[in-house]
C-alpha positions in Angstrom: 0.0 0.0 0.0 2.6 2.2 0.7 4.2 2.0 -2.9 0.8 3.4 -3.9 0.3 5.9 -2.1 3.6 7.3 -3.2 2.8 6.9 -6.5 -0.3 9.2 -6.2 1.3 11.9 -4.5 4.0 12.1 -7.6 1.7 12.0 -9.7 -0.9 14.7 -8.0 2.0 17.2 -8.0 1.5 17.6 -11.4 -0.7 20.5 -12.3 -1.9 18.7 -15.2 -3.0 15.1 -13.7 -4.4 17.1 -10.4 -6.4 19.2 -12.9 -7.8 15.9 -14.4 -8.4 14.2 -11.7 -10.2 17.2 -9.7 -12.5 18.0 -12.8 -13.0 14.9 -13.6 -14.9 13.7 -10.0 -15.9 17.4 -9.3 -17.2 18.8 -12.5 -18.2 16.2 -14.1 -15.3 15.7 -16.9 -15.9 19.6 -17.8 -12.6 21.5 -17.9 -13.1 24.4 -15.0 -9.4 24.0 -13.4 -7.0 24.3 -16.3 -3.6 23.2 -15.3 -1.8 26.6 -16.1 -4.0 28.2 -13.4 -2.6 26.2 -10.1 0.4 27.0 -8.2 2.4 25.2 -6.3 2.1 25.6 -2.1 3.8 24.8 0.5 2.4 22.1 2.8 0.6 23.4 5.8 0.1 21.4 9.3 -3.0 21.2 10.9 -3.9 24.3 13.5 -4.3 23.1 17.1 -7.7 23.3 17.3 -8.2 20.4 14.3 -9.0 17.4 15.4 
C-alpha cells in the first residue's frame, strides 16, 4: 500500500494530472481547473484546534 500511495502523490504534483483528476470527480469531466491556473504551495500542518 505504501508504494501506492507514493505513487499518487507524484503524480498529483503535477498540475496537469491534479487538474484531471479534480475535474474529472468534481465537474463532471468539464474543464473548470486548467492546469496553467494552479500553483504550487507549500504544505501546511493542521492548526491546534483540528481534530
Amino acid at each position: 500500500m505504501g508504494q501506492k500511495d507514493v505513487t499518487e502523490r507524484i503524480l498529483e504534483a503535477h498540475n496537469d494530472v491534479f487538474a484531471d483528476i479534480v475535474n474529472g470527480l468534481l465537474f463532471g469531466g468539464r474543464p473548470v481547473i486548467a492546469a496553467e491556473d494552479l500553483e504550487e504551495q507549500a504544505p501546511r500542518s493542521c492548526p491546534p484546534l483540528c481534530t
